[in-house]
LUMSELO-972904 format. One record per atom (N, C-alpha, C): x, z, y. Coordinates in steps of 0.02 Angstrom, whole numbers, padded with zeros to 5 digits, always signed. Last residue first. Example, Ala and Ser with C-alpha at 12.3 -4.5 7.8 and 13.67 -1.06 7.14 Angstrom:
BEGIN
+00642+00354-00112 +00684+00357-00053 +00645+00394+00002 +00660+00390-00284 +00615+00390-00225 +00660+00390-00165 
//
This chain:
BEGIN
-02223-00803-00216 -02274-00755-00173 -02342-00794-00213 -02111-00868-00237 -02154-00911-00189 -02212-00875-00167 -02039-00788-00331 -02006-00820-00283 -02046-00845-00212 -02132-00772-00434 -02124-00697-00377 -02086-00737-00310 -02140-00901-00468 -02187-00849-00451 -02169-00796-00392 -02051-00964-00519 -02064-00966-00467 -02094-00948-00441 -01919-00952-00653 -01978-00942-00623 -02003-00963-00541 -01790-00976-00687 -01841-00997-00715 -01931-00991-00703 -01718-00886-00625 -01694-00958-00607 -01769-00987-00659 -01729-00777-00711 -01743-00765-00626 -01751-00860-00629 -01750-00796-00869 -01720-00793-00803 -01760-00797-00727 -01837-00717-00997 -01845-00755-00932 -01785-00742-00890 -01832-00625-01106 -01755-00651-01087 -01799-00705-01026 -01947-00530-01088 -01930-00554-01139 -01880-00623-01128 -01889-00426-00939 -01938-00443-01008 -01931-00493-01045 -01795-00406-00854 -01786-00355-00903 -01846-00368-00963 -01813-00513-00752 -01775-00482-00754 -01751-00448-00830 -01974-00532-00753 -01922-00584-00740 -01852-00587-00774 -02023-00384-00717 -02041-00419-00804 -01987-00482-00790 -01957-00365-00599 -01944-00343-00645 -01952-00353-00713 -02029-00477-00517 -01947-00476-00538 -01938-00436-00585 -02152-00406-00526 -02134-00480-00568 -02078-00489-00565 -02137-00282-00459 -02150-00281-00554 -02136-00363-00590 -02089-00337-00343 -02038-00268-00398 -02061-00302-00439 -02225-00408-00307 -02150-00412-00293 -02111-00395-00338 -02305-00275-00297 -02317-00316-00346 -02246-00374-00355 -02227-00189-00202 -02223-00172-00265 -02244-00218-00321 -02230-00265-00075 -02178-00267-00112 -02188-00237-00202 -02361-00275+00007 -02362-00305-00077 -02282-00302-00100 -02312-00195+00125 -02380-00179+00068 -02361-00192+00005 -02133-00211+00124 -02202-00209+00139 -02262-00185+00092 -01966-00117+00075 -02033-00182+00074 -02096-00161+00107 -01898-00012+00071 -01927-00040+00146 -01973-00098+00159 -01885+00023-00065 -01869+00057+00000 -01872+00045+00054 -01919-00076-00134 -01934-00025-00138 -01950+00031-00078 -01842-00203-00091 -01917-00200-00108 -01946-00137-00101 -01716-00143-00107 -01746-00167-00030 -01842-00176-00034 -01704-00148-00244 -01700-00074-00209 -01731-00087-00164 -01723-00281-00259 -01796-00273-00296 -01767-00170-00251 -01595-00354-00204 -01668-00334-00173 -01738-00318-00197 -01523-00280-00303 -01512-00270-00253 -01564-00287-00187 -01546-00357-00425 -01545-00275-00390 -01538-00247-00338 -01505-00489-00376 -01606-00476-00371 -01618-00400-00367 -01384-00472-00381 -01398-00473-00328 -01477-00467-00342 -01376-00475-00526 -01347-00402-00501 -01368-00420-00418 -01427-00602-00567 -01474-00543-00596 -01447-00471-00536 -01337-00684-00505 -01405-00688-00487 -01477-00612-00496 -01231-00641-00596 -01235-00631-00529 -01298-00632-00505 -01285-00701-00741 -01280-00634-00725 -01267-00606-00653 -01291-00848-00710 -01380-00790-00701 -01359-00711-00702 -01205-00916-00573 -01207-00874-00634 -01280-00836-00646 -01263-01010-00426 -01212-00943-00462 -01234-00930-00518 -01274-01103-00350 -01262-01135-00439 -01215-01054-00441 -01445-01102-00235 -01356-01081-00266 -01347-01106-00322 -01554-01105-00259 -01519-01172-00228 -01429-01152-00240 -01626-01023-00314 -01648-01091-00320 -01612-01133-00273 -01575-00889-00271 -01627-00897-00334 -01640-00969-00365 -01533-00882-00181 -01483-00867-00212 -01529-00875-00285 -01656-00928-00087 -01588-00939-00079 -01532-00960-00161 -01707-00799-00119 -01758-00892-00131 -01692-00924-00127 -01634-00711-00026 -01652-00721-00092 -01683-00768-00135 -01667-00793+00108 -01598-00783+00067 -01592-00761-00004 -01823-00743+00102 -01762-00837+00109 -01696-00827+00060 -01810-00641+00108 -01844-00649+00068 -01821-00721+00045 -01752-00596+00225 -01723-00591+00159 -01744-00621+00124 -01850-00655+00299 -01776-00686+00306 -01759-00685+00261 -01948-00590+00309 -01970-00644+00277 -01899-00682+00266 -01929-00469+00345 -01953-00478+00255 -01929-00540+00244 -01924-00487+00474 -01859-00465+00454 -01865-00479+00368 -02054-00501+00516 -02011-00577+00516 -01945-00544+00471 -02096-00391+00474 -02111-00436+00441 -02088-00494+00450 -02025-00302+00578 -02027-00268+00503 -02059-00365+00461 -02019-00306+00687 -01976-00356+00671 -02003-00346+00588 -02123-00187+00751 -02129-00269+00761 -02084-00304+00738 -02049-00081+00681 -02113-00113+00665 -02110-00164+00693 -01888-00130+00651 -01928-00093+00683 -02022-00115+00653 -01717-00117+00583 -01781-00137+00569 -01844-00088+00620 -01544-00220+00613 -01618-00165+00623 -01676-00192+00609 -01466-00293+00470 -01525-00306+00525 -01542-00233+00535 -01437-00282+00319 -01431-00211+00364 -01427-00219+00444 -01518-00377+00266 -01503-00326+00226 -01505-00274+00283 -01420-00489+00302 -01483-00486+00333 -01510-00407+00323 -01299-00469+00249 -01314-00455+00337 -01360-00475+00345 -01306-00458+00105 -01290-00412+00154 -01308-00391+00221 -01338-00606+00094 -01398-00561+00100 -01363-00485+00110 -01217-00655+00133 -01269-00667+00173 -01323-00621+00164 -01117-00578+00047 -01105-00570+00116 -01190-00584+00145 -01189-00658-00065 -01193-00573-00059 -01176-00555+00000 -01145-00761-00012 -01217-00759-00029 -01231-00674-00032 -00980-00793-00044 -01058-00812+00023 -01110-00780+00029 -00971-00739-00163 -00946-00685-00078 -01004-00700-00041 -00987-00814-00248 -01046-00749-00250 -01005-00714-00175 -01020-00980-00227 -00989-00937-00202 -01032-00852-00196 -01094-01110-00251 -01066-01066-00293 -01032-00998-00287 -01119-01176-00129 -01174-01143-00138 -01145-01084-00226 -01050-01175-00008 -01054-01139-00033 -01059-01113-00085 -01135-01294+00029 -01088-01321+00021 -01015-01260-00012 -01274-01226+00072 -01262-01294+00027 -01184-01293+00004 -01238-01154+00176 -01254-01115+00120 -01267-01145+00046 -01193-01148+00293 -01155-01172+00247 -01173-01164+00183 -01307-01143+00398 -01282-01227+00384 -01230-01221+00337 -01318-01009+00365 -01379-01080+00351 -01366-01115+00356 -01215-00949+00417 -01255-00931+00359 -01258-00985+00326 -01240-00995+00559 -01185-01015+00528 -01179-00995+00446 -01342-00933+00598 -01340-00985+00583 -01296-01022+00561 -01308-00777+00594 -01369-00822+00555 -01353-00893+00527 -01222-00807+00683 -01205-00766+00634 -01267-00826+00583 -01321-00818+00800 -01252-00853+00787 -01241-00836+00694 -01396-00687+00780 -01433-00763+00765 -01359-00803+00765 -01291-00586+00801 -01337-00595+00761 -01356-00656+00712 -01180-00552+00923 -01243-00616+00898 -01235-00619+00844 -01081-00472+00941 -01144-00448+00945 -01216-00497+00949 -00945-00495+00942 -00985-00514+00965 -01061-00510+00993 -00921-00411+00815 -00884-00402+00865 -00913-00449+00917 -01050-00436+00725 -01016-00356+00728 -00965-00341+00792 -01072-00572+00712 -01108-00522+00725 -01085-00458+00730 -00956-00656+00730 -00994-00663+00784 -01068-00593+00793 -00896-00572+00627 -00838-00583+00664 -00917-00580+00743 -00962-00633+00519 -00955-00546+00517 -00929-00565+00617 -00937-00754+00514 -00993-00723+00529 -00981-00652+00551 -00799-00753+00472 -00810-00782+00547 -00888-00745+00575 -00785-00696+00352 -00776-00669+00387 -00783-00678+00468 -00872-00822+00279 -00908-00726+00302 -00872-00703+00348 -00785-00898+00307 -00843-00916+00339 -00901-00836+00331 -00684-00839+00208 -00659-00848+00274 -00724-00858+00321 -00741-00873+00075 -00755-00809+00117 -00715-00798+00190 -00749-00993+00076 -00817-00965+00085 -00803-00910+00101 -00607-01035+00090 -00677-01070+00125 -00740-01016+00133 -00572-01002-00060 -00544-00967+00018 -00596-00972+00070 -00647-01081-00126 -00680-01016-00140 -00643-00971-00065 -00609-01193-00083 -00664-01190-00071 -00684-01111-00079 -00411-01191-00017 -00462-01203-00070 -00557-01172-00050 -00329-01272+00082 -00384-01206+00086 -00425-01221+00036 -00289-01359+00125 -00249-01336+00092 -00283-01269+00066 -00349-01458+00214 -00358-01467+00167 -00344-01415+00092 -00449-01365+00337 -00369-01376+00330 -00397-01394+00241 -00547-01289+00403 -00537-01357+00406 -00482-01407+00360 -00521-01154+00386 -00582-01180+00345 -00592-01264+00332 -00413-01161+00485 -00405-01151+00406 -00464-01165+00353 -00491-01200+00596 -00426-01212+00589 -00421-01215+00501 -00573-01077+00612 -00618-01144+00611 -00565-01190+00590 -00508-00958+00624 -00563-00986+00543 -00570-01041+00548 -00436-00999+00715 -00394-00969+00659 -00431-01000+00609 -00533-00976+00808 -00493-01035+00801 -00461-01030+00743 -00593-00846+00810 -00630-00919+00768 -00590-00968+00766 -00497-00794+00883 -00482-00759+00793 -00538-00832+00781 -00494-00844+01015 -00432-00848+00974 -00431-00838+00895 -00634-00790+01035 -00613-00846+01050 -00551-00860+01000 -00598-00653+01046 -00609-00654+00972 -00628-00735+00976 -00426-00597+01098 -00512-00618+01103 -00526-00643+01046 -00283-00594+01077 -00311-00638+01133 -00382-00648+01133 -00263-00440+01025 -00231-00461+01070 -00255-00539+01091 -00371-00453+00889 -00347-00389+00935 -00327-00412+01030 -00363-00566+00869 -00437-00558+00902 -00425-00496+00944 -00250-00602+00808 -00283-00628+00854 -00323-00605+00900 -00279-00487+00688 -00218-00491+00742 -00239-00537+00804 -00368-00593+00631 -00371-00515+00655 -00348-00478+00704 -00324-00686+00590 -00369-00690+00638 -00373-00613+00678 -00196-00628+00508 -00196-00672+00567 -00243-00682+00593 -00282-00580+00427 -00240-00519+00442 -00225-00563+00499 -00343-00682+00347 -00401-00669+00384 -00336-00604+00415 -00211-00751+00318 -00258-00792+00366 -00321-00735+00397 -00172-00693+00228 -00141-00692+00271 -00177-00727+00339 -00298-00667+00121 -00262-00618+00162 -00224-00627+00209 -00288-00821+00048 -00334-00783+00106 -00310-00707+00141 -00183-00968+00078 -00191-00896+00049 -00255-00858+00120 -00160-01099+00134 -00229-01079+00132 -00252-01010+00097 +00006-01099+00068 -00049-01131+00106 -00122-01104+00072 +00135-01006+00067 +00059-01008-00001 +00014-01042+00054 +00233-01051+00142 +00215-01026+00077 +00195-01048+00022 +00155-01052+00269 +00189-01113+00245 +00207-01108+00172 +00086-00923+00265 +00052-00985+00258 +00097-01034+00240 +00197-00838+00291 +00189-00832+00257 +00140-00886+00222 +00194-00892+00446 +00279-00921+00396 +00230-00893+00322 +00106-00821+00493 +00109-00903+00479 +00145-00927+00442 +00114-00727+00497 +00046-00716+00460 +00061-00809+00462 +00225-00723+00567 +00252-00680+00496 +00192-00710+00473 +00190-00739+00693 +00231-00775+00656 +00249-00746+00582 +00105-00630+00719 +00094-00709+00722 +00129-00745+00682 +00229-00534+00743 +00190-00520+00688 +00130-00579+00681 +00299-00573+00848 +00319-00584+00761 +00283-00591+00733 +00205-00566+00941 +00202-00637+00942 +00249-00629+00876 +00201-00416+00954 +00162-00464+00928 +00180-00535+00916 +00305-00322+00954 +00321-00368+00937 +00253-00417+00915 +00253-00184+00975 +00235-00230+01046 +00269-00282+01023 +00251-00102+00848 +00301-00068+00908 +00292-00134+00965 +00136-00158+00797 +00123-00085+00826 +00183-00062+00868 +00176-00258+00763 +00127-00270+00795 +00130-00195+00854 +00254-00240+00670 +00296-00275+00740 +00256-00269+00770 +00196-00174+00563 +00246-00127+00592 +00270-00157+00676 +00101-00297+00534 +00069-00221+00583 +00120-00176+00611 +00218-00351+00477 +00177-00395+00508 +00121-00333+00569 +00243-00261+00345 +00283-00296+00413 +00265-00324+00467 +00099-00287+00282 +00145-00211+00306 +00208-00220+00388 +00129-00428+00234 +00074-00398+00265 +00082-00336+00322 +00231-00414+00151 +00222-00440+00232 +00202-00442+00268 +00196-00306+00059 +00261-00295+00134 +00259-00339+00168 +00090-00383-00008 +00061-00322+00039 +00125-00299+00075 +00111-00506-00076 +00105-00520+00012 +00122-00457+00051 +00153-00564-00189 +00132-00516-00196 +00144-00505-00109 +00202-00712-00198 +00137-00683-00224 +00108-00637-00211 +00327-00705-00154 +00281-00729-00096 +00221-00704-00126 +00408-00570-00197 +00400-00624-00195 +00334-00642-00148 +00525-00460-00132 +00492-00463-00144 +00442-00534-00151 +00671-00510-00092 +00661-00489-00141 +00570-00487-00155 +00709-00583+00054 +00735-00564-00006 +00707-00568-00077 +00618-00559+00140 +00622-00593+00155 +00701-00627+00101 +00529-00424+00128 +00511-00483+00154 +00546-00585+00121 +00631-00345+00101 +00564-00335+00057 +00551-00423+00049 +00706-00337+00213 +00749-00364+00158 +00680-00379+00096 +00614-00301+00294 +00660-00371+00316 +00674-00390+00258 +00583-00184+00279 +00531-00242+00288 +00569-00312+00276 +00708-00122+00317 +00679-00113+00221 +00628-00175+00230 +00726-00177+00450 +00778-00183+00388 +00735-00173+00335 +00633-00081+00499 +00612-00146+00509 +00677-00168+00467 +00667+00074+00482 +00615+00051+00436 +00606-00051+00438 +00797+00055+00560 +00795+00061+00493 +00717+00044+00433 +00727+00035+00682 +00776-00002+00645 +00776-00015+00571 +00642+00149+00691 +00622+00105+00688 +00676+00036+00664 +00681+00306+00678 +00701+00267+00627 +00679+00178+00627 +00646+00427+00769 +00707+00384+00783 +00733+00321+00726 +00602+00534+00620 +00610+00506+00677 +00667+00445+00718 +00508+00441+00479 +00579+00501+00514 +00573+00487+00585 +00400+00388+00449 +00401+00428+00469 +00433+00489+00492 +00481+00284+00427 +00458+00236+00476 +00424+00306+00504 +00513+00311+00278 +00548+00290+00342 +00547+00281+00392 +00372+00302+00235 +00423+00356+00238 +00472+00352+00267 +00367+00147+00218 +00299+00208+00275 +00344+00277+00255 +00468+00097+00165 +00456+00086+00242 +00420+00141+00285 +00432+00141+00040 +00502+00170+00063 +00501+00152+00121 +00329+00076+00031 +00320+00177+00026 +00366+00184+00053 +00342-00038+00016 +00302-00029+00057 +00312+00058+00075 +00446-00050-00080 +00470-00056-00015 +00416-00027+00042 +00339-00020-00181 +00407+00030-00180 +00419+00044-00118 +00261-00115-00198 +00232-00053-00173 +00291-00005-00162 +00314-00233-00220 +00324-00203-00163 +00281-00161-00158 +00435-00255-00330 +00370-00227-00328 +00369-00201-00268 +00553-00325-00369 +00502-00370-00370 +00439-00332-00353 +00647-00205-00362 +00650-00253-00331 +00570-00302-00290 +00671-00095-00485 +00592-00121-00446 +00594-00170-00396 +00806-00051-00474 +00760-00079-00518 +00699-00137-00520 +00821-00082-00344 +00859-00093-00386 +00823-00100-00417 +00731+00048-00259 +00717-00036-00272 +00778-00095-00288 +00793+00150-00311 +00721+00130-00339 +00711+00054-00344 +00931+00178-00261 +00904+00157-00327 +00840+00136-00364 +00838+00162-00134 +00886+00136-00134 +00889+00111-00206 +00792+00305-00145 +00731+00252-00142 +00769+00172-00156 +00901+00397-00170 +00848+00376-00220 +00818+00323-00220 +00952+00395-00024 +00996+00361-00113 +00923+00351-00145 +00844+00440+00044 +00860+00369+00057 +00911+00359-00003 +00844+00557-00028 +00782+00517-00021 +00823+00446-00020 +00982+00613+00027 +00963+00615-00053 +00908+00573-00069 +00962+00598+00145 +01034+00594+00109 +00977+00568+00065 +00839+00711+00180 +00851+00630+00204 +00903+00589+00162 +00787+00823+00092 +00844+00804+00108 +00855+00724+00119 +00651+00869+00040 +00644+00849+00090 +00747+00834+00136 +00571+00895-00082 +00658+00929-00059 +00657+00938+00007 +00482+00786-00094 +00447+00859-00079 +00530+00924-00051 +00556+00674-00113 +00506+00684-00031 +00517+00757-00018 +00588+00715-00242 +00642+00691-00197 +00607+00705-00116 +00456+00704-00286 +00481+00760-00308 +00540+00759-00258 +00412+00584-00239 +00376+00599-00233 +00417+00687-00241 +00516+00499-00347 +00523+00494-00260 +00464+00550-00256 +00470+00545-00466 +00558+00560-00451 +00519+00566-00372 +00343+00470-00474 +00346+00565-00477 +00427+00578-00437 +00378+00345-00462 +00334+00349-00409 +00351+00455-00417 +00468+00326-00575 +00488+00308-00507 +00440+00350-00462 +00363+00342-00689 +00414+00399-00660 +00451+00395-00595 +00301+00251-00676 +00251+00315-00661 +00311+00357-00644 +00373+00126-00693 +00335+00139-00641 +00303+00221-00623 +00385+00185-00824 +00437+00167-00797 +00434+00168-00726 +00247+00169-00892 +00286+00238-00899 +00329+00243-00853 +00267+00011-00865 +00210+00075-00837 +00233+00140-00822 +00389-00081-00885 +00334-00054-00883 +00310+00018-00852 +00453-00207-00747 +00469-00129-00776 +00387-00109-00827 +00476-00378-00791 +00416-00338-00762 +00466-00255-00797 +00613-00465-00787 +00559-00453-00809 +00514-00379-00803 +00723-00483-00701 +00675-00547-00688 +00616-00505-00715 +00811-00329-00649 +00810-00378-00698 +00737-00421-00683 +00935-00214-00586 +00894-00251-00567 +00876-00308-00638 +00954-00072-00676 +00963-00123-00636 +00917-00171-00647 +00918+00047-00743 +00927+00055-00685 +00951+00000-00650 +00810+00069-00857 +00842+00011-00833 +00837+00030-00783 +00752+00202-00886 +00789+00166-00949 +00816+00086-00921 +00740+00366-00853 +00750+00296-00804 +00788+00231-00877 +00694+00484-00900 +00650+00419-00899 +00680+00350-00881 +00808+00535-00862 +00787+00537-00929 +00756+00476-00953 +00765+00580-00729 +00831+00539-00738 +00833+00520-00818 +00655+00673-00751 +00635+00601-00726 +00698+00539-00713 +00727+00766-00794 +00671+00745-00813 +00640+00690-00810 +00825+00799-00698 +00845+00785-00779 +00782+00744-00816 +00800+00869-00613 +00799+00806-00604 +00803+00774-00677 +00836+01019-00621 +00758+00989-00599 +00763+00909-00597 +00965+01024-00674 +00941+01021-00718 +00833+00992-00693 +01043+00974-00552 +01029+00911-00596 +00968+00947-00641 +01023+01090-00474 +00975+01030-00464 +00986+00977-00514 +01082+01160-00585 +01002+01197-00560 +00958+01133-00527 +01215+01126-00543 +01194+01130-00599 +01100+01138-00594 +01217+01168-00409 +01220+01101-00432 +01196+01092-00489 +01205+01309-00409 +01142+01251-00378 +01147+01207-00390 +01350+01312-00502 +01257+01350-00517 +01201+01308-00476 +01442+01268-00404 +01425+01250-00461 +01362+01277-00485 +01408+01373-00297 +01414+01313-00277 +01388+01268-00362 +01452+01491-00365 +01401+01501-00350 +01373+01423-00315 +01579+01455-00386 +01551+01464-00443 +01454+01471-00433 +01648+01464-00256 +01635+01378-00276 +01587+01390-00337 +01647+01574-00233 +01597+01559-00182 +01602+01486-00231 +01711+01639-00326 +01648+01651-00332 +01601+01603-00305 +01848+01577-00281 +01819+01580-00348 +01750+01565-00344 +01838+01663-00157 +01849+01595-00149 +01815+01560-00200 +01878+01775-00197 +01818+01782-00172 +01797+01688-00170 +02002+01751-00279 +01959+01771-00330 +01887+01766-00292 +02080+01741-00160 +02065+01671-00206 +02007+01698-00274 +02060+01860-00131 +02031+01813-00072 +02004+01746-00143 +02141+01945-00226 +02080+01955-00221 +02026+01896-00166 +02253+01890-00206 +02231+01856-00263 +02168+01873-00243 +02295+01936-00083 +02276+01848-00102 +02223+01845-00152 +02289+02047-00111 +02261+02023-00054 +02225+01966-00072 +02404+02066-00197 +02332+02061-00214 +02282+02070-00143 +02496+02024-00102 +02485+01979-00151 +02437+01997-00171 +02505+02112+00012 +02501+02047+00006 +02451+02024-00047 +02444+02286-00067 +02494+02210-00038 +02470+02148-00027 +02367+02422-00041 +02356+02345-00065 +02409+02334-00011 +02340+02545+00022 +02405+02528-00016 +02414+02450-00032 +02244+02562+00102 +02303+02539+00113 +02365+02537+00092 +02109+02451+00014 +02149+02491+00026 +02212+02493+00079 +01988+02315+00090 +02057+02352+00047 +02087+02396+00076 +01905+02266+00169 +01897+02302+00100 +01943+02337+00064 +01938+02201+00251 +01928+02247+00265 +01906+02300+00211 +02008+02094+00171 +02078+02152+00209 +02013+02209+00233 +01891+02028+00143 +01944+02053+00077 +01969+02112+00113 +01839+02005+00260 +01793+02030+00213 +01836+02078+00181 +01946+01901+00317 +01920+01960+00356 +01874+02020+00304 +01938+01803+00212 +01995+01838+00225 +01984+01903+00255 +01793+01745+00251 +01836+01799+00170 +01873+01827+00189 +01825+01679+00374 +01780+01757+00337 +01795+01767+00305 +01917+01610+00334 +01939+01643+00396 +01875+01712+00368 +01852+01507+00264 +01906+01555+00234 +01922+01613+00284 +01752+01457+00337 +01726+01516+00292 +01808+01546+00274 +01855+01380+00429 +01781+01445+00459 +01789+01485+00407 +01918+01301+00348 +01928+01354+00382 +01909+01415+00391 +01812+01280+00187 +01857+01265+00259 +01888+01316+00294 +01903+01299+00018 +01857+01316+00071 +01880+01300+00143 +02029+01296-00079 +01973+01246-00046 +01901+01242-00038 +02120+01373-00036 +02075+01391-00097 +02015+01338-00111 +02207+01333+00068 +02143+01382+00084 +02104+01383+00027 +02310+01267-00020 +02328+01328+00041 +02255+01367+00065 +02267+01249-00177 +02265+01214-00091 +02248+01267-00070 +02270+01244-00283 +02328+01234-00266 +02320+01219-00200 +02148+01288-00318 +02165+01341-00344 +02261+01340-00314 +02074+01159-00322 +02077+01210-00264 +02109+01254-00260 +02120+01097-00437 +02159+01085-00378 +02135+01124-00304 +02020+01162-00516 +02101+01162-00540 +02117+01143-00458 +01891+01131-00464 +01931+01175-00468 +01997+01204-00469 +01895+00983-00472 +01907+01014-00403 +01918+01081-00426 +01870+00971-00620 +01934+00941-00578 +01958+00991-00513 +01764+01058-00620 +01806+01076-00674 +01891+01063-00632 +01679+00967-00574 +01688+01010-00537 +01746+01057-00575 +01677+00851-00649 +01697+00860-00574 +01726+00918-00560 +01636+00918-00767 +01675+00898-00769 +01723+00872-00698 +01495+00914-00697 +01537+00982-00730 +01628+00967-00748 +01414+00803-00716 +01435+00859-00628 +01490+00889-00660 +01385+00694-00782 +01435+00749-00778 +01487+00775-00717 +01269+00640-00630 +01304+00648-00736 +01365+00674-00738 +01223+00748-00527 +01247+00681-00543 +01247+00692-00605 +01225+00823-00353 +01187+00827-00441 +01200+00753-00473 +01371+00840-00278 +01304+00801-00264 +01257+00808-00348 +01461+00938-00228 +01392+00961-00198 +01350+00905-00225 +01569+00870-00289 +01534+00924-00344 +01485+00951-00297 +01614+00768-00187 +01568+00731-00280 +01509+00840-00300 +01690+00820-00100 +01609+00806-00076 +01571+00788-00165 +01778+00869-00160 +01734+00922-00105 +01667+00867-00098 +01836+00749-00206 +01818+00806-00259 +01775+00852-00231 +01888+00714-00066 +01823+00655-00130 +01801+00710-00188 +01988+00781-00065 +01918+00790-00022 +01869+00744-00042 +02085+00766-00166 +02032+00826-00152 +01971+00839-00117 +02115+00637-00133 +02075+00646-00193 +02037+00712-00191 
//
């Protein structure tokens, strides 16, 4: 029991004091005052060199057990000193167990300061309890596990241990809805040469949530890293195909294929045309269309392309003007977007251009969708 009393009164807790109250009394009956060896062996040496030579024995002792005293009193004071810096955010904690329904905010804010104040100590012990009690509470929130992995994962020698917090995040507690530790898990296997897990993690998580988009475009990705970017279109062309893939997933999986043939590929016109044969079937989709006039948008521009390059956008905006079924308020925040392009790199007649989108736009309630003027030049 004494040595369960040596280790309780170094730790800051709820009634530290009363611990330490215990271990007192019974140090006071143990042959070294209950200090270890080592240090008693110094006191002892300290006391006798301090003393007279008249001193006896006995106030020898007493004076050792009185140095002994000090040293546990000065022990009690930091303890005391760290509960009192913790007190603050142990205050806050108003459900320290686990429960189905959401923590609020305040509750969340103090978790995130405690660990953050616990980091800044920098005592491994004491972090890993905390984070421990964190996700007790917080179970269901994987921004916890995610922090308590990427802080783990920045000790040394810890790869075990960080692939356990993933594991249990994963494959436990955190729910399928909220993806970002599987996600997280899924780059941790990647990055220590477990690829073919981290494949399998971007798939098991599909069986799931079929046709979820994050896990699919983090699996092409992964793909493209390690077998070519052959391997990442199979992925799109696969899931864009797949019944389970809802239409709005669809459309932006088909940006990301584009993106994919023009930025890592370096075809352009591919890109293009895969644009243009989906742009019907799309045609509600503000990713599609803002993706598309994106990448015409930021084409190089030279003098000899300068007017076939007008005439593209100029499509894709005709586009999003008269064949899409987007919203007139989308319609309106993308025409801002090429009445700037008008400005800033249009041709001769862009400015007459500007002013009829602009009366279109901002004059007496005309929609864009209602005209055809500026549309047709």
């Amino acid at each position: 029991m004494f040595k369960l009393y040596q280790r309780i009164v170094h730790i800051p807790m709820h009634q530290y004091a009363r611990y330490f109250e215990r271990f007192r009394a019974a140090a006071s009956a143990d042959t070294l005052f209950g200090v270890s060896q080592t240090l008693f062996a110094e006191f002892e040496a300290a006391v006798r060199a301090d003393a007279g030579p008249a001193e006896n024995e006995t106030s020898i002792r007493a004076a050792l057990h009185a140095r002994c005293d000090a040293y546990h009193l000065e022990m009690f004071q930091q303890c005391q000193n760290e509960v009192g810096t913790r007190w603050t955010y142990e205050q806050e904690i108003k459900r320290p167990y686990f429960h189905v329904t959401e923590l609020d905010d305040a509750q969340l804010t103090n978790w995130r300061k405690y660990l953050d104040f616990e980091e800044g100590k920098g005592d491994y012990t004491r972090i890993v309890f905390l984070y421990e009690r964190c996700i007790v509470a917080a179970a269901y929130y994987d921004e916890f596990w995610v922090r308590y992995a990427r802080w783990m994962y920045g000790q040394t020698g810890k790869v075990e241990e960080t692939r356990n917090i993933y594991q249990r995040a994963s494959c436990i507690f955190a729910p399928i809805a909220r993806p970002t530790a599987r996600l997280q898990w899924a780059l941790f296997e990647e990055v220590n040469g477990r690829v073919d897990v981290a494949l399998d993690i971007y798939q098991a998580m599909l069986v799931a949530t079929p046709g979820s988009q994050d896990p699919i475009i983090a699996w092409a990705n992964c793909a493209r890293r390690h077998h070519g970017v052959d391997a990442a279109i199979n992925v799109y062309t696969t899931q864009v195909a797949s019944d389970d893939t809802s239409i709005t997933t669809k459309a932006a999986l088909v940006t990301e294929w584009a993106r994919l043939l023009w930025k890592v590929n370096g075809s352009p016109e591919e890109a293009r045309k895969l644009f243009q044969t989906n742009q019907q079937q799309y045609a509600e989709s503000r990713t599609f269309w803002t993706t598309y006039l994106t990448f015409e948008l930021d084409q190089p521009t030279s003098a000899a392309t300068e007017e076939s390059q007008y005439a593209r956008i100029k499509d894709v905006f005709f586009g999003i003007c008269k064949q899409s079924r987007l919203s007139v308020e989308t319609i309106k925040d993308l025409a801002q977007v090429y009445m700037v392009y008008l400005l800033e790199r249009g041709t001769k007649d862009a400015a007459k251009e500007y002013m009829d989108l602009d009366r279109e736009l901002n004059g007496g309630g005309v929609t864009v969708q209602a005209q055809d003027t500026a549309m047709t030049g």
